[in-house]
C-alpha positions as CSV (number, residue, x, y, z in Angstrom):
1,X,-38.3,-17.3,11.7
2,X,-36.3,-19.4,9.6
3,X,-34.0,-18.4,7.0
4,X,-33.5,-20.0,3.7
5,X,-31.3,-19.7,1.5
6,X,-31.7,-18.9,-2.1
7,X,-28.9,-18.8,-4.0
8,X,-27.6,-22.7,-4.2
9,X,-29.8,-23.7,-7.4
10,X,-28.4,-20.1,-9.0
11,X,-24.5,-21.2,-7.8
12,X,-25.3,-24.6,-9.1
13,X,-26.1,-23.7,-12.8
14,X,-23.2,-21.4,-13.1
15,X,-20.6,-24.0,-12.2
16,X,-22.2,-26.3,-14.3
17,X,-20.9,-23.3,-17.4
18,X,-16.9,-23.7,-16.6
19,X,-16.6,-22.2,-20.1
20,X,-18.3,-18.6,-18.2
21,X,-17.2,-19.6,-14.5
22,X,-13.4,-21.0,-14.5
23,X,-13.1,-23.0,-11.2
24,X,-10.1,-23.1,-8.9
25,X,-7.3,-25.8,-10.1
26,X,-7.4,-28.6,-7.5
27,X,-4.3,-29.3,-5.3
28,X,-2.6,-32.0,-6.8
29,X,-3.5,-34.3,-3.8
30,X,-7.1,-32.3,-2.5
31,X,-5.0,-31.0,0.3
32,X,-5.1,-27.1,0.6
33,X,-3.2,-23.9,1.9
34,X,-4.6,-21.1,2.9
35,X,-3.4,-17.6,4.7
36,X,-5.2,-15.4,6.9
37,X,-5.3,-12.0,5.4
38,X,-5.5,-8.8,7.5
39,X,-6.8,-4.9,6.2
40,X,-7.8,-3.1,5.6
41,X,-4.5,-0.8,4.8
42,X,-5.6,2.1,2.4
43,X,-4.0,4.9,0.4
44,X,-4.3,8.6,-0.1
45,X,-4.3,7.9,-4.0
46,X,-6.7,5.6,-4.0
47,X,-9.0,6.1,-0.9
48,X,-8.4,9.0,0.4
49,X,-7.2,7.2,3.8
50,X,-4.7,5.0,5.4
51,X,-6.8,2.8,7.4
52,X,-4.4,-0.1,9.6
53,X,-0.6,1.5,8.2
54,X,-1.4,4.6,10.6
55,X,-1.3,3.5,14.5
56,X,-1.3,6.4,17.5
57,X,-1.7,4.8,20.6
58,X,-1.0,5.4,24.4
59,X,1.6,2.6,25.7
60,X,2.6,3.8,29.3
61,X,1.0,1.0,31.0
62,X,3.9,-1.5,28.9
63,X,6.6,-2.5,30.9
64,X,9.2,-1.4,28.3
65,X,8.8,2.1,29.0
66,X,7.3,2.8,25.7
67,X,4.9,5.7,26.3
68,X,3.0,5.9,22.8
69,X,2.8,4.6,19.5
70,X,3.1,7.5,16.8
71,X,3.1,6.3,13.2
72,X,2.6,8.6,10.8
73,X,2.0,7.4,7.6
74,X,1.5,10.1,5.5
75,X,5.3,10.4,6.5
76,X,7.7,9.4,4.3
77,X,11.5,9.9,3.8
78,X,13.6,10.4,0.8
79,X,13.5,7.3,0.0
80,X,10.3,7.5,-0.5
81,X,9.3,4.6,2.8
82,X,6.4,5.9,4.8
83,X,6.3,5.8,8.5
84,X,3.9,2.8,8.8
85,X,2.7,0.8,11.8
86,X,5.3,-2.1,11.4
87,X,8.4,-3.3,12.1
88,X,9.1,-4.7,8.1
89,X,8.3,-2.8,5.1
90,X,6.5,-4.4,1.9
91,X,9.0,-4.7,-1.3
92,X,6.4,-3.1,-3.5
93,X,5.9,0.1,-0.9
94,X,3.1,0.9,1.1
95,X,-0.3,0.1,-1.3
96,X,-4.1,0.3,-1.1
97,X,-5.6,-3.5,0.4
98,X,-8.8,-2.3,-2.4
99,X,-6.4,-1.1,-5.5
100,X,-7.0,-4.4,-7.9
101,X,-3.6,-4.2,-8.8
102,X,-2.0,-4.7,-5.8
103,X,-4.5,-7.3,-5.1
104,X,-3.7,-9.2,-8.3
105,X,-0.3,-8.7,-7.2
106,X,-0.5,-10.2,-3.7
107,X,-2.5,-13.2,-5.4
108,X,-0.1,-14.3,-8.5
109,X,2.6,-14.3,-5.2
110,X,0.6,-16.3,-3.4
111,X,-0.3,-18.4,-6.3
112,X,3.3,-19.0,-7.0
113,X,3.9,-19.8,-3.1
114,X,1.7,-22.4,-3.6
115,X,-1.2,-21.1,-1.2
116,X,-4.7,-21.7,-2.3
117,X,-6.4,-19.0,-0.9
118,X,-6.7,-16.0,1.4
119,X,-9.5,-16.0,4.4
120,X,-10.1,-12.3,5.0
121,X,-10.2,-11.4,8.8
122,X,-14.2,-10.7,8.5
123,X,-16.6,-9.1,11.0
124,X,-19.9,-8.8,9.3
125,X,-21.9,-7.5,6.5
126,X,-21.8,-4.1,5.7
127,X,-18.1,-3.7,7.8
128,X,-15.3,-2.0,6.1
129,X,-13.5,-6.0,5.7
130,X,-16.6,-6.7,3.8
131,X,-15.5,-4.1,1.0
132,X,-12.3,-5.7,0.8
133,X,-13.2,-9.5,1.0
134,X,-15.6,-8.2,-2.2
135,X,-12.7,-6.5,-3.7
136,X,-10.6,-9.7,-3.5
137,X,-13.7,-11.6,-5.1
138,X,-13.0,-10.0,-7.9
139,X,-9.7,-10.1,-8.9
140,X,-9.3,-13.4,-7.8
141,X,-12.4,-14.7,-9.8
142,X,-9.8,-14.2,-13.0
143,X,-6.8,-16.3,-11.7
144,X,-8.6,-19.5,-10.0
145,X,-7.8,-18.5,-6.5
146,X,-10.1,-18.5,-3.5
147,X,-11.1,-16.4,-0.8
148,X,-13.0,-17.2,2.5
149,X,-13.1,-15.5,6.0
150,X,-11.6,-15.3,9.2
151,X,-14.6,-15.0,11.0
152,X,-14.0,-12.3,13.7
153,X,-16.9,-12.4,15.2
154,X,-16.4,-10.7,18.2
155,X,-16.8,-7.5,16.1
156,X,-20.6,-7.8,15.6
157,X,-21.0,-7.9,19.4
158,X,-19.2,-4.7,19.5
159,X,-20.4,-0.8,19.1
160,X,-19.2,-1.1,15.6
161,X,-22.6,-2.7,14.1
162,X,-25.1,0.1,15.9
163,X,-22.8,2.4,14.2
164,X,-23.9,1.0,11.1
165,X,-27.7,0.1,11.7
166,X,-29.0,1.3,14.9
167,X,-31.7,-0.4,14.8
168,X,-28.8,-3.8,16.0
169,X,-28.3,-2.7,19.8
170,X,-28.8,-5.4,22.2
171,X,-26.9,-8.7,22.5
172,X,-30.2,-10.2,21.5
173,X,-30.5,-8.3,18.5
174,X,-27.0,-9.4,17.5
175,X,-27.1,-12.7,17.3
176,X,-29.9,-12.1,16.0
177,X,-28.0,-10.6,12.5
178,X,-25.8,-13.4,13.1
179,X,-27.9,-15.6,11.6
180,X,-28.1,-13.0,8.6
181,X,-24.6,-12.8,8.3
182,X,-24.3,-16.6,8.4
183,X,-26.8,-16.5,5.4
184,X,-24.3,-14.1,3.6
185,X,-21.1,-16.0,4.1
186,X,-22.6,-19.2,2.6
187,X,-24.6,-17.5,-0.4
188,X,-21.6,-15.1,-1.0
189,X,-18.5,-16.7,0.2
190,X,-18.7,-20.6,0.7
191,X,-20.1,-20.5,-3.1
192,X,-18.9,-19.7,-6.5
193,X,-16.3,-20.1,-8.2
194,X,-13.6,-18.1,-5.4
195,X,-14.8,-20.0,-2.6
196,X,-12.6,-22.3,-0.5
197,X,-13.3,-25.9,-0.8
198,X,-11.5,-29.0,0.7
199,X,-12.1,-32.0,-0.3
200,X,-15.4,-31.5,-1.6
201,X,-16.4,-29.3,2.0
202,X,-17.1,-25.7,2.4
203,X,-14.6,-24.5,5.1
204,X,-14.3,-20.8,7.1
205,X,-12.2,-20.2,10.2
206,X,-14.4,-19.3,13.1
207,X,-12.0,-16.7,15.3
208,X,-14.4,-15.3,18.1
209,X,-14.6,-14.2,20.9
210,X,-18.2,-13.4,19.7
211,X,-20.9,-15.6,20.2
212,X,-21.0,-18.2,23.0
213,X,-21.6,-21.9,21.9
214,X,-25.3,-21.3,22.7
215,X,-26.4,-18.1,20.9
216,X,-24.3,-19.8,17.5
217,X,-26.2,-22.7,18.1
218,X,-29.5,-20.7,18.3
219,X,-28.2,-18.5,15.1
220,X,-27.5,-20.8,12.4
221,X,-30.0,-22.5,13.4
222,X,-32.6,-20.2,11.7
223,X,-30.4,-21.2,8.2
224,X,-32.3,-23.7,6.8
225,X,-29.9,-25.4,3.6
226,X,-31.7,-26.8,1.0
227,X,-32.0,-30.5,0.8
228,X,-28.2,-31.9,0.1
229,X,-26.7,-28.9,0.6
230,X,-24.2,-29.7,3.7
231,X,-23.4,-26.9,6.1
232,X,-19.6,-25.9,5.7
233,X,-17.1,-27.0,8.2
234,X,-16.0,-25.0,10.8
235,X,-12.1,-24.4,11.8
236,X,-12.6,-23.3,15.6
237,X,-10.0,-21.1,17.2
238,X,-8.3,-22.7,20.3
239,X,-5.4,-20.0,21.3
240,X,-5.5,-21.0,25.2
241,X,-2.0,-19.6,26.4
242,X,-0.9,-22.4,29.3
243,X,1.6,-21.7,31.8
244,X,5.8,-21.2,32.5
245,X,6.4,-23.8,34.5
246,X,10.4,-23.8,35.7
247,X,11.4,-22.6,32.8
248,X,9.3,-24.8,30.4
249,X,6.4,-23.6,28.7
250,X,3.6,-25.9,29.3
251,X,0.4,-26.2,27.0
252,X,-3.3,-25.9,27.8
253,X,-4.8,-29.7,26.6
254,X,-8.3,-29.6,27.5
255,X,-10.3,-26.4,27.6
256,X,-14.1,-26.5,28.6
257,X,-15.3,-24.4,26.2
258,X,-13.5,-25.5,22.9
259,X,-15.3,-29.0,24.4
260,X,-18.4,-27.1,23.8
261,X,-17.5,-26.1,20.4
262,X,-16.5,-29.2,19.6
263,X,-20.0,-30.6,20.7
264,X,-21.2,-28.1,17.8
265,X,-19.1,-29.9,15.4
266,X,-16.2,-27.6,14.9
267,X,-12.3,-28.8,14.5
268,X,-10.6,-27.2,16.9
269,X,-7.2,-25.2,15.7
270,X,-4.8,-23.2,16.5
271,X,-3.9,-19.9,16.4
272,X,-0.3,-17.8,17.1
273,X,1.5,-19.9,19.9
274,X,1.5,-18.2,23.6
275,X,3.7,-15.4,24.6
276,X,4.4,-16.4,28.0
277,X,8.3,-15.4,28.9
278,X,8.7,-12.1,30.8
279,X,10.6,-9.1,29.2
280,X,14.1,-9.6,30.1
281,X,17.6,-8.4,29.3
282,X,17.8,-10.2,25.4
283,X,14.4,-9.3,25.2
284,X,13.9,-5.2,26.7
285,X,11.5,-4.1,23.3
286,X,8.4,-6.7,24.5
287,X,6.6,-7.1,27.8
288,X,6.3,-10.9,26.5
289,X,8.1,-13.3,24.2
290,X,8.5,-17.1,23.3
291,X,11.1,-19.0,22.9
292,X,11.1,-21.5,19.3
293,X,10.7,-24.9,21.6
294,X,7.7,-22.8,23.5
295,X,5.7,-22.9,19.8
296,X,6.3,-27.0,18.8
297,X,4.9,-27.4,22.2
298,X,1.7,-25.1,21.9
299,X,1.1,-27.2,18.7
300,X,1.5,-30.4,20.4
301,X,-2.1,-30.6,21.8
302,X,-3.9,-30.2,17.9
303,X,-1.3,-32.7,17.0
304,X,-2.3,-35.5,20.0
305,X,-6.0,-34.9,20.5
306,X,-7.0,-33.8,16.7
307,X,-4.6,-34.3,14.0
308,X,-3.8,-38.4,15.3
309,X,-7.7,-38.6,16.6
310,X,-10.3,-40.5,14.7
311,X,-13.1,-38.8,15.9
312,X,-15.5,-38.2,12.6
313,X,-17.3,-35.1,13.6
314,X,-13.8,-33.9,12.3
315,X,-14.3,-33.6,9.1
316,X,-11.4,-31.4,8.0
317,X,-8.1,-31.5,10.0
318,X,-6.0,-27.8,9.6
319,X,-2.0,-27.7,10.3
320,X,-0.7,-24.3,11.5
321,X,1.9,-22.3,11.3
322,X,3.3,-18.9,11.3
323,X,6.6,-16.7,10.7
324,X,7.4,-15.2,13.8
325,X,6.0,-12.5,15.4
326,X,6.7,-8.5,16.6
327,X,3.3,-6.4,17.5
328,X,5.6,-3.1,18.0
329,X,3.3,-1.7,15.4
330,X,0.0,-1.8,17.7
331,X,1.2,-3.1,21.0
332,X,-2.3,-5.5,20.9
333,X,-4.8,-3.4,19.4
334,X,-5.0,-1.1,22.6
335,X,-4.0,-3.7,25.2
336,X,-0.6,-1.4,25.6
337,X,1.3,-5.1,25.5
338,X,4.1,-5.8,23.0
339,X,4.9,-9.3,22.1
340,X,7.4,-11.0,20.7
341,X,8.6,-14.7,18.4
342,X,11.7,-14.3,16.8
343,X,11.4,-15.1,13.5
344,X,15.7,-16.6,13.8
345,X,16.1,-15.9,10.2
346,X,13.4,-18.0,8.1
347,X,14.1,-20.8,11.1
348,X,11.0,-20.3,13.2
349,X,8.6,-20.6,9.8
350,X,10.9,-23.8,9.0
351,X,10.4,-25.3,12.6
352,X,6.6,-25.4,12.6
353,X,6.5,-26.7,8.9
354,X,8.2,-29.5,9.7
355,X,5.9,-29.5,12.9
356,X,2.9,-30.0,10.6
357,X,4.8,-32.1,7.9
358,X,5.4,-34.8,10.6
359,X,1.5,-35.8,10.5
360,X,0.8,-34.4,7.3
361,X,-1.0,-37.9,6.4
362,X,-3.4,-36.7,8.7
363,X,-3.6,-33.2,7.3
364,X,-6.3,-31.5,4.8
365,X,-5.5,-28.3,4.8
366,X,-2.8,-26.2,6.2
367,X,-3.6,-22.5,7.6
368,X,-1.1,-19.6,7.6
369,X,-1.2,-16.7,9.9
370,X,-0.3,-14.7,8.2
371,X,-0.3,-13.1,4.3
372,X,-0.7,-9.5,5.6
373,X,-0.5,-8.6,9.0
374,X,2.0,-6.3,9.3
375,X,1.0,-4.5,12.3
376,X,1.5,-7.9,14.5
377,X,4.4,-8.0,12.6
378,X,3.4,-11.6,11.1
379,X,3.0,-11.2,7.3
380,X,5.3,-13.8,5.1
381,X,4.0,-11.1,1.6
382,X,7.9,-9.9,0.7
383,X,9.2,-7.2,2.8
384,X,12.4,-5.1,2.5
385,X,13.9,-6.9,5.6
386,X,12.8,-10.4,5.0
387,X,12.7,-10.7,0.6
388,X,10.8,-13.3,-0.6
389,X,12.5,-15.7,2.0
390,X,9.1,-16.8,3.6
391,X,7.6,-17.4,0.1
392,X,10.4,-20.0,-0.9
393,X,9.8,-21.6,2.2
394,X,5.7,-21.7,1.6
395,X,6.3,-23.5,-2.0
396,X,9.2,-25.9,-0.4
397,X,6.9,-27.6,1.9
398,X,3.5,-26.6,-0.5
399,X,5.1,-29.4,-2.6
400,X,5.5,-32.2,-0.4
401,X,2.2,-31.1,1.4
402,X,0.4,-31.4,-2.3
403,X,2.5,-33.4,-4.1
404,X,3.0,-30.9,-6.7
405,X,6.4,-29.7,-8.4
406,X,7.9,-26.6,-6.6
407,X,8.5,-24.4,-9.4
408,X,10.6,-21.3,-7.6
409,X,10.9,-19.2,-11.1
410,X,7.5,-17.9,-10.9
411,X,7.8,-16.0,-7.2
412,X,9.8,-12.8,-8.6
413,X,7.1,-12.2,-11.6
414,X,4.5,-10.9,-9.8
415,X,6.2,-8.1,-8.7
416,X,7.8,-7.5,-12.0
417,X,4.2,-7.3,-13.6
418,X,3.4,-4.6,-10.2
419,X,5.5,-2.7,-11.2
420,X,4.9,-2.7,-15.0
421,X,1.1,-1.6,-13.7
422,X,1.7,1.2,-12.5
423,X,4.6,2.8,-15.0
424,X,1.9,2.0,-17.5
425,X,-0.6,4.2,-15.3
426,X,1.8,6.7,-15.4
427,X,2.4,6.5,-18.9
428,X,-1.4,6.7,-19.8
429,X,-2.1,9.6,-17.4
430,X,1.1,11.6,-19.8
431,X,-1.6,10.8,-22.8
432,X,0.5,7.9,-24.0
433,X,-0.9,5.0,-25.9
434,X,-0.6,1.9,-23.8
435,X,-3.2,-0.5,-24.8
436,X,-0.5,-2.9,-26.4
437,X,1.1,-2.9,-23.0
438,X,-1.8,-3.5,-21.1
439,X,-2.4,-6.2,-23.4
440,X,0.9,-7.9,-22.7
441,X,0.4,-7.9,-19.3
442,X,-2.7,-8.8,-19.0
443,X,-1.2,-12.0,-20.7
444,X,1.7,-12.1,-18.6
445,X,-0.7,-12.1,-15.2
446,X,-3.0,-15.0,-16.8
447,X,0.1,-17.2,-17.9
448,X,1.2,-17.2,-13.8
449,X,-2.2,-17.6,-12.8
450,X,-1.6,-21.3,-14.6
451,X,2.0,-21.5,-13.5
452,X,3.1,-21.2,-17.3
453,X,6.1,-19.1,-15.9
454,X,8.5,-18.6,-19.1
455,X,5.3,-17.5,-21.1
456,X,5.0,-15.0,-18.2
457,X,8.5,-13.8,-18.3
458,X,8.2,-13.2,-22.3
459,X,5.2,-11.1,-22.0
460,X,7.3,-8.9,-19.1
461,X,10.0,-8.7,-21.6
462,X,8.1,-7.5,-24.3
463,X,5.7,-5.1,-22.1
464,X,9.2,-3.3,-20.4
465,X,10.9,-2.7,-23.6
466,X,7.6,-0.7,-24.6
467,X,7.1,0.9,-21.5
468,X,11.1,1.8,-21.9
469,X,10.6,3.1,-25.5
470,X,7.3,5.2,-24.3
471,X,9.4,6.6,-21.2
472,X,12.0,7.8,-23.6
473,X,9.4,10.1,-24.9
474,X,8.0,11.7,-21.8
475,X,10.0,15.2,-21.4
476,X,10.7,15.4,-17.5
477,X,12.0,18.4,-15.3
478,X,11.7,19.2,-11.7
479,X,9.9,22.3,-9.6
480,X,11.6,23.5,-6.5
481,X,9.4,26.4,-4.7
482,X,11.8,27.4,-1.4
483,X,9.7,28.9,1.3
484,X,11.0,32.5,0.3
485,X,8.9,31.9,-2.7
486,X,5.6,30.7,-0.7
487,X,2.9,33.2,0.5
488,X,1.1,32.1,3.6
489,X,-1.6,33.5,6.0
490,X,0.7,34.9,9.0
491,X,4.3,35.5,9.3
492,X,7.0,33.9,10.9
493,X,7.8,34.2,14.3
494,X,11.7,34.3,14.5
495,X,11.6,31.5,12.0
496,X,8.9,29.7,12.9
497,X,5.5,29.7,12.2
498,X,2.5,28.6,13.6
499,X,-0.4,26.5,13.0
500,X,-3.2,27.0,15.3
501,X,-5.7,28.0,14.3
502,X,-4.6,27.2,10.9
503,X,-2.1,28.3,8.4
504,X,-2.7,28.9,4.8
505,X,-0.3,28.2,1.5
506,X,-0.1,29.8,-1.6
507,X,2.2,28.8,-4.3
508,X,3.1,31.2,-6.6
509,X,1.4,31.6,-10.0
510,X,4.8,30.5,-11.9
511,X,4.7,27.6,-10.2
512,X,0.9,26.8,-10.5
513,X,0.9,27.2,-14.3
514,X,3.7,24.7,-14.6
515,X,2.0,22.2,-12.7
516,X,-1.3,22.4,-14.3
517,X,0.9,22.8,-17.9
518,X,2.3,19.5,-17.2
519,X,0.5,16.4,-18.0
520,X,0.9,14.5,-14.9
521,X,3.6,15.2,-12.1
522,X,4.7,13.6,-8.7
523,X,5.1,16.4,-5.9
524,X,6.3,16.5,-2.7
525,X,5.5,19.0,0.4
526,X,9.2,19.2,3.0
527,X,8.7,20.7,6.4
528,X,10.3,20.6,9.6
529,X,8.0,20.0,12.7
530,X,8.6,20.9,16.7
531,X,7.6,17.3,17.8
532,X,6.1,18.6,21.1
533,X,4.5,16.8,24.0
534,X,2.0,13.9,22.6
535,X,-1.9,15.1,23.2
536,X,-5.1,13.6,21.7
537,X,-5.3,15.9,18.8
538,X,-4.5,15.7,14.9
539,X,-2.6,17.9,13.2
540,X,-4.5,18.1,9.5
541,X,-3.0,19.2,6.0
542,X,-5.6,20.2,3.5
543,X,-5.5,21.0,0.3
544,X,-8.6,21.8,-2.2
545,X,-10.0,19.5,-4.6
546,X,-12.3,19.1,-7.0
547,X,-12.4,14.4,-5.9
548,X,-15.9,13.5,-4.4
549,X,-15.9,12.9,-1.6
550,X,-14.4,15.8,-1.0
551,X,-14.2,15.6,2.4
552,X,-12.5,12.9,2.4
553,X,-9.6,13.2,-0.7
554,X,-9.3,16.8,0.4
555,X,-6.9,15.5,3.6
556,X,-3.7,15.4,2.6
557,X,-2.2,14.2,5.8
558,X,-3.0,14.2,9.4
559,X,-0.5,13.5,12.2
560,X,0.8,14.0,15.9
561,X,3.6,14.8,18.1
562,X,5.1,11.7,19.7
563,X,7.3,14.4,22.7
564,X,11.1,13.5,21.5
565,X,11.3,17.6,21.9
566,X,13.3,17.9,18.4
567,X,12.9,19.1,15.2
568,X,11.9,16.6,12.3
569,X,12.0,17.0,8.6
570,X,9.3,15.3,7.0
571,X,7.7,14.9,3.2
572,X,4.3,14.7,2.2
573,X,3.0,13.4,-0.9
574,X,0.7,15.5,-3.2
575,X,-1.3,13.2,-4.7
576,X,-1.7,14.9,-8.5
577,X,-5.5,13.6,-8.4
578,X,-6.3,15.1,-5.0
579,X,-4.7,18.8,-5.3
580,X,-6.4,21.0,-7.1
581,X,-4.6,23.8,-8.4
582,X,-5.9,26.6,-10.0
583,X,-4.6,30.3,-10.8
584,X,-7.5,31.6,-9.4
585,X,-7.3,33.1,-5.9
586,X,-7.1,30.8,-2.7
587,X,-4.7,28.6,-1.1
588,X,-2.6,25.7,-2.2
589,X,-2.5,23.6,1.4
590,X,-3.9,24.5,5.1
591,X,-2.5,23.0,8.2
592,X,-5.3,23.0,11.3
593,X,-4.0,22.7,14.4
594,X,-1.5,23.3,17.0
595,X,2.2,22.8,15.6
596,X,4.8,24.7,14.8
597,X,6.9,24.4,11.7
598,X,9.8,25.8,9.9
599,X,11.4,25.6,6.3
600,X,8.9,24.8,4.0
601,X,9.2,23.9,0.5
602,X,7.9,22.3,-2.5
603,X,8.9,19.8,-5.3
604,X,7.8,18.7,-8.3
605,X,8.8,16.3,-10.9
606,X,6.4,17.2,-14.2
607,X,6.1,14.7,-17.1
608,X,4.8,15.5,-20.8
């Protein structure tokens, strides 16, 4: 059966209305940047989940002697950083991938970084990425910015589709949907005013390991495009890893299968460089590592037999590079293998820029891995331990790539107008008026969306002295219930008390009626835990609420024992939305499990 599809006459009119359907501002030269962007990475507040910034995982097989990741997220210390699975922190904290804030947020950066456009590590229709790839659609629609996909599409031939339709089971059946999810991209994706065009061409980055050259070939080649239409060119991952030969890292040049892909059309590029060096005494955290001259090399082979080739089937030609690299946050997904590039202060980022600027006559497009990946520890979004370092460094060499003016005063606003977003949301929820503010920085996020940066910067001004003058007018005092206050379920055992089966909290009435008097609050739940031996069981902190699904926003955290054998003091954030109190009987919060815990206690900070 052959697939049409429908939608090109539909995308055609609407682009022909720029005054309803802004398009993207071209690079100054046609050339494009784009970053690979990896979720999805949730909240409590806003989803009820935490998604990739929670990682538990067994490690004893690594040669480090690392027996397990444990990163509890819904961990956080007093300062208010949660225990996420990473080795670098984000500046603005740890943030929902669907909250349209902090996607507006992570565009204007990327905007002012010079990047183009995200490509959303994508699986297939109906997959949680394909939320967030819609979610990014969106937001980005307002500020001329582009999103395509990583295609990953190894996950359709995995469990993970049955899960979703059982009526997809067999290989057959998958590439089957392939074809539909080919469909989708181009209907959805490759079209419309968000989606990422080079040079006049369509373009997606085809990942894998999913389909093999033949059952693509047999897929898309149900999609029938109508007459004109030209099917969008395909970036084809070639990550082969080579060999250590005496010392000296020595590329893979000619691979049998990418040959195969490239019969298909595709362009062959690359991906992050081989890991090849054995852990050693400078290196005893990774099982692997490369040294900076082991990555210009791995790039060497895109650079001789693609970049310099004059081969037409290559339509787009794609430059690579990447920051470094530090997977202690999921020892590959599973694999129990760290891996390590040494990002050598901003140097190693530097190095394969000027890798790529060396042919960048021969360039279209240059792909970044990555904006977000923070689990393989390869994100360039500003982090507490790196600033905006790698974002200075995008927009130096954005510049000479696009021949466009590097204007650096526009990287710090974004985060400026973040945070003004969410001191207005507190504001409102205290029953403050805050439509002028929103107005100003709504402004303020359109004038960086067109790089008009000193307009920006007045509407900032004027939004924070209003959100100062309405903060001057909130009446704020804190709420400190010790555990001599608290009522719970069963008593303490010399001190300690125990969860399993559960344990029930009740706050006192004084202290319920305050909260619930209050407008809006921030709270806090402090414990100390016994972190006992490591076993395949959560540890669960409910509270009830009254936020559908309820089943799902009713989990306030959930956690395990990592075997250290000590005590650890810990907060939990109560989420004002997702904790219902109520002077009515029943409890506050319930732990379920097996854990034991000691000196418990509350905290509050109520605004009116």
């Amino acid at each position: 059966m052959k697939i049409s599809i429908r939608n090109w006459w539909v995308v055609g009119a609407l682009l022909a209305l720029p005054a309803l359907m802004p398009q993207p501002a071209a690079a100054q030269n046609g050339k494009k940047i784009y970053a690979d962007y990896h979720g999805v990475r949730y909240t409590r507040a806003h989803d009820g989940k935490l998604g990739r910034w929670e990682m538990h995982a067994d490690t004893h097989k690594s040669l480090t002697g690392r027996r397990t990741l444990c990163y509890n997220a819904d961990f956080m210390d007093t300062t208010g950083r949660h225990d996420v699975a990473a080795v670098a922190y984000p500046q603005v904290g740890m943030q929902s991938n669907l909250d349209p804030d902090y996607i507006e947020y992570q565009i204007l950066s990327a905007k002012a970084a010079g990047i183009d456009g995200f490509f959303i590590e994508w699986g297939f229709m109906g997959h949680e990425n394909d939320v967030l790839l819609k979610a990014m659609q969106r937001v980005a629609a307002k500020y001329d910015f582009e999103i395509g996909v990583n295609w990953c599409d190894g996950w359709l031939y995995y469990d993970w589709i049955t899960r979703l339709d059982p009526r997809i089971v067999t290989r057959e059946d998958k590439t089957e949907h392939y074809a539909r999810c080919y469909r989708y991209l181009v209907d959805s994706v490759l079209t419309g005013p968000t989606a990422p065009v080079v040079k006049g061409h369509p373009v997606f980055y085809l990942f894998g390991p999913g389909a093999t050259p033949e059952e693509y070939a047999r897929a898309v080649g149900q999609v029938v495009l109508p007459e004109g239409a030209e099917r969008p060119v395909v970036l084809r991952r070639w990550a082969e890893w080579g060999e250590l030969r005496d010392g000296r890292y020595v590329p893979v040049r000619w691979s049998p299968e990418i040959e195969a892909w490239k019969r298909l059309g595709m362009v062959p590029t690359a991906w992050l460089p081989a890991r090849v060096r054995p852990r050693d005494a400078a290196h005893p955290w990774w099982d692997n590592y490369a040294e900076p001259q082991d990555l210009i090399e791995c790039m060497k082979p895109f650079r001789d037999s693609v970049w310099m080739s004059g081969d037409p089937t290559y339509v787009l030609k794609a430059g690579f590079v990447m920051p470094g690299m530090d997977n202690r946050g999921c020892a590959g997904w599973g694999r129990q293998h760290f891996y390590y590039i040494p990002r050598d202060g901003g140097r190693t980022y530097e190095r394969m820029w000027d890798f790529c600027m060396a042919s960048q006559e021969s360039l279209d497009l240059v792909f970044i891995a990555s904006w977000s990946d923070y689990t393989e520890g390869h994100e360039i979004e500003p982090t507490v331990e790196n600033g905006d370092r790698e974002l200075r460094t995008t927009l130096r060499y954005a510049a000479r790539f696009k021949q466009m003016e590097a204007d650096t005063t526009g990287i710090e606003l974004p985060r400026r107008l973040f945070d003004l977003r969410k001191r207005c949301a507190t504001l409102a929820a205290a029953h403050r008026r805050t439509g002028d503010l929103v107005t100003s920085l709504d402004a303020a996020a359109r004038a960086m969306a067109r790089g008009a940066y000193a307009e920006a910067r007045e509407q900032l001004a004027e939004a924070e002295t209003a959100a100062e003058a309405l903060e001057k007018a909130l009446r704020i005092r804190t709420l400190d219930v010790g555990e001599a206050e608290l009522r719970f379920s069963s008593d303490a055992v010399g001190g300690i008390r125990y969860t399993r089966p559960e344990l029930k909290i009740y706050l006192p009435e004084t202290a319920t009626r305050s909260i619930i008097a209050s407008r809006t609050h921030r709270g806090w739940l402090e414990f100390e835990y016994f972190d006992d031996e490591p076993d395949d069981r959560f540890v669960f902190l409910y509270s009830r609420t009254e936020r559908q699904p309820k089943d799902l926003f009713a989990t306030v955290a959930k956690f395990k024992t990592d075997g250290t054998g000590r005590w650890k003091r810990v907060r939990v954030e109560l989420i004002p939305d997702n904790v219902l109190y109520t002077t009515a009987p029943g409890f506050t919060l319930m732990f379920k499990g097996d854990l034991k815990l000691r000196n418990v206690s509350f905290h509050y900070t109520l605004i009116r």
